[in-house]
C-alpha positions in Angstrom: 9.1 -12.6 -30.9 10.2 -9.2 -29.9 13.9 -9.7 -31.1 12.3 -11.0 -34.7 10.5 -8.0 -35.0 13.6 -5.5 -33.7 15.5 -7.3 -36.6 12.6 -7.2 -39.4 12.4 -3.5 -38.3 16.3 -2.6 -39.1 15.9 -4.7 -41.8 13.4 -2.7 -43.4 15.1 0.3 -42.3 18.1 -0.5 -43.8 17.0 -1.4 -47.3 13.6 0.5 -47.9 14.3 3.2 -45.3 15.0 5.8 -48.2 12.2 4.9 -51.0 13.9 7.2 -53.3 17.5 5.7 -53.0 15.7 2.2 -53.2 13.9 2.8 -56.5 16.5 5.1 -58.0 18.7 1.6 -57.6 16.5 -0.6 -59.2 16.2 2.1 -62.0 19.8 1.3 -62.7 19.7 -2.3 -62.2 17.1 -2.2 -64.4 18.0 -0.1 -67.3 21.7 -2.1 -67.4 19.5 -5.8 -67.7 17.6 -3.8 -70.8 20.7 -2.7 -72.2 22.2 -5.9 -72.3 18.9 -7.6 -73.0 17.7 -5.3 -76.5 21.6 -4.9 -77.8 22.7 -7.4 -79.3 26.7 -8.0 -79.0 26.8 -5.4 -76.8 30.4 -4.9 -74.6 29.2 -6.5 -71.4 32.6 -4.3 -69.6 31.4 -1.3 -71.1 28.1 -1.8 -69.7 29.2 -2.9 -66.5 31.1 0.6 -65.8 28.1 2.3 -67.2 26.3 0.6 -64.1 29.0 1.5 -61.8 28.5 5.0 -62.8 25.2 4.9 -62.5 25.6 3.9 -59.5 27.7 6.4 -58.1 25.3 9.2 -59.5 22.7 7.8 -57.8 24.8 7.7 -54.1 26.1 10.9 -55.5 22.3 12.9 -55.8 20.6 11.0 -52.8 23.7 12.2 -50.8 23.4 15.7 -51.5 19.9 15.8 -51.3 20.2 14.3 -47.8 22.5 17.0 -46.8 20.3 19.6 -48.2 17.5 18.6 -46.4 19.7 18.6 -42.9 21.2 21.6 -43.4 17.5 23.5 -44.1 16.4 21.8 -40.5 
């Protein structure tokens, strides 16, 4: 029992550790599904590297912040 909780711990660590990189994620995933969804014939590769972009501002911003913060402590 105490290894399935050491490993439902990481877990959650590892994917909802940083709330703010977790939701800004699903922000994307969720604003590329819309975009795809309400266009009609929209260019599914353009949209794709919009979501890759996304993507990297997102890892981009938490990043910095991150650094911020552990520089100021």
């Amino acid at each position: 029992m105490s290894l399935l909780k050491e490993v439902l711990t990481e877990l959650y660590k590892m994917f909802l550790g940083d709330i703010g990189l977790a939701a800004a994620v699903c922000a994307v995933v969720l604003i590329t599904v819309a975009l795809i969804k309400w266009i009609p014939g929209v260019n599914t590769v353009a949209i794709g590297y919009l979501f890759f972009a996304g993507c990297l501002v997102v890892l981009i911003a938490v990043t910095s912040v991150a650094a911020l913060r552990s520089r100021r402590s």
